[in-house]
N, C-alpha and C positions, 0 to 999 in steps of 0.2 A: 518528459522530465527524467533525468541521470537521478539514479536511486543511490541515496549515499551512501558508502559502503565501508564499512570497517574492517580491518583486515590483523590477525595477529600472527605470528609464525613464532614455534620452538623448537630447536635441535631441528631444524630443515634449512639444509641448501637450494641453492638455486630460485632465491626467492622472488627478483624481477619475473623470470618465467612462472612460475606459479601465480601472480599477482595476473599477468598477463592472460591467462587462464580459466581463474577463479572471475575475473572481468569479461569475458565471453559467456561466460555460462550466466552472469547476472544479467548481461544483454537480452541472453535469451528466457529469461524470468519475466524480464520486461514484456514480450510477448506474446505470452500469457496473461499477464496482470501488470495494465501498464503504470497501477499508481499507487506499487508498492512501497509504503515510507522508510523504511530503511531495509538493512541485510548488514547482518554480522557472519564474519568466517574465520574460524580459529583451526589451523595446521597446527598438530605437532604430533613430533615421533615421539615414541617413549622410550625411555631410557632402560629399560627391563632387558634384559638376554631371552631371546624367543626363540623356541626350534620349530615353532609349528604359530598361523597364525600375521595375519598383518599387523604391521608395527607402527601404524600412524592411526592419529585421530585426529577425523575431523568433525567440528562441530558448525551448523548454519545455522544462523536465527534470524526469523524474516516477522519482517511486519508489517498488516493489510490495513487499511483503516476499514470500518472505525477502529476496533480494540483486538482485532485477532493475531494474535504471537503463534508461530511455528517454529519450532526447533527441529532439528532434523540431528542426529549423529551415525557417526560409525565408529564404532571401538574397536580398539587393537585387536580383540580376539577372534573378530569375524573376517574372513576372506582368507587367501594364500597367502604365504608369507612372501614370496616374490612377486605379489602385486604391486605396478610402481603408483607411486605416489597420485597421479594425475588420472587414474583407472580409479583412483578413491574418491577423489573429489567428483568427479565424472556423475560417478555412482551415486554420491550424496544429493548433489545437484538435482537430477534425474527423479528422484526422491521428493525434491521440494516442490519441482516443476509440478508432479501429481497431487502435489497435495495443493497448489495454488490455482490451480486450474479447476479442482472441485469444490476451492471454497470461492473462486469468481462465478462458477457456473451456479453455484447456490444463491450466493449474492442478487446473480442477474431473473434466478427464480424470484428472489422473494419480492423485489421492485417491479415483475410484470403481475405475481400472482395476490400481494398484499401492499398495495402503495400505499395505503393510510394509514400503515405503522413506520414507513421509512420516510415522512417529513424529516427533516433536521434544523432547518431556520425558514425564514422567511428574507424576500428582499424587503430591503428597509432603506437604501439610498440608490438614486441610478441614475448614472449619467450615461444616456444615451448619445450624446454626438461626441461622449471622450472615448467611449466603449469601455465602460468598467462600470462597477457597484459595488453594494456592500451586502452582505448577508448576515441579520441577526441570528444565531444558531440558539435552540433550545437549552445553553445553557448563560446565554444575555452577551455574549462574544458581538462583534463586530468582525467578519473576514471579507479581504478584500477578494473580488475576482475580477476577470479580465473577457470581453467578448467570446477571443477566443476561445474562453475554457464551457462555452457553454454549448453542451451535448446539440447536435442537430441542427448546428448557425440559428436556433432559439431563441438568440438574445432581443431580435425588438420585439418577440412575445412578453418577455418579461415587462410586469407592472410592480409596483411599490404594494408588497401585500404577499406576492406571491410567494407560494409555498415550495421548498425543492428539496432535492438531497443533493448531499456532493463530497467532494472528498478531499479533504484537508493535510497542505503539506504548508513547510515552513519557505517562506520567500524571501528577499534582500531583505523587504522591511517589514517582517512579519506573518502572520498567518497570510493562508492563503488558498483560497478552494479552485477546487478543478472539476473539471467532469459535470459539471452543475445543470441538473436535471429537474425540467419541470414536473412537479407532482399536481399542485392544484393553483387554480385562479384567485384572485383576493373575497374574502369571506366562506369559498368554502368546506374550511378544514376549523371551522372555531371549534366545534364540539369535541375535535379532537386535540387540541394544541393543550399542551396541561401548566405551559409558562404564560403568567398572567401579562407579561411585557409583552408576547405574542398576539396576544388575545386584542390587547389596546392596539395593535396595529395594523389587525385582520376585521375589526370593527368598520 
């Protein structure tokens, strides 16, 4: 999945090349964490007279699902002042990479070390000979997924009941999960489901 990417530029030239750039390095985010929902990147020099000091700022803001936000900056006041542009961004980049990489690696701790806190819905429709289903997620949503997106070619384990986690991005028509991971078999995660819409379907 192309992670969608927003992009602002101020007081900066050469912006197709920077654009071309900052797009490499989000590839390489991909890498690391391939199912980051968005990435914001804002360039801009600052208009201030500097004798000492780098004169751009850049700011990233990345988002993991479920709900983790990273911001990443570099302020005009830190590095050489003849640092060119592309040595900042590099840097910034570089920066997010670590920091993405230790919140997947945590991630991928807490789903081997505590699976029975990261249910997220249950399957509730499946069409096995079209290869897709529906997932009711613990907040009463309906999302769709596709064979493909299911971790370990999984999918004809999948039953109506079943418990998973996965990770949610937006599709032509709608939500849309991916990565969809089996956590438990039908009936048993009742004690732990704490949505009663869950409950009537895990029965």
């Amino acid at each position: 999945m192309n992670v969608p990417l927003e992009l602002s530029f101020r007081n900066v030239e050469d912006r197709e090349s920077l654009t071309q750039v900052i797009q490499q390095q989000v590839n390489k985010l991909q890498r690391v964490c391939r199912y980051i929902s968005s990435c914001r990147v804002a360039v801009e020099r600052t208009q201030e007279h500097q004798r000492s000091g780098n004169p751009y700022r850049v700011r990233i803001d990345i988002t993991v699902p479920p709900s983790h936000e990273f911001v990443i900056k570099r302020e005009p006041s830190k590095g050489n002042l003849h640092d060119p542009l592309i040595l900042v961004i590099h840097d910034a980049f570089d920066a997010a990479r670590r920091k993405i990489k230790e919140q997947a690696n945590k991630q991928r701790y807490d789903i081997k070390s505590h699976p029975q806190q990261d249910v997220q819905g249950i399957v509730s429709k499946l069409f096995k000979e079209e290869g897709y289903g529906f997932i009711r997620s613990t907040d009463g949503r309906e999302i769709y997924f596709h064979e493909h997106g299911v971790l370990h070619n999984r999918f004809d384990r999948l039953e109506i009941g079943t418990g998973v986690t996965f990770f949610e991005h937006t599709g032509e028509d709608g939500p849309q999960a991916s990565s969809v991971k089996i956590i438990d078999k039908p009936g048993a995660r009742l004690k732990t489901v704490s949505d009663p819409a869950l409950k009537t379907e895990l029965k």
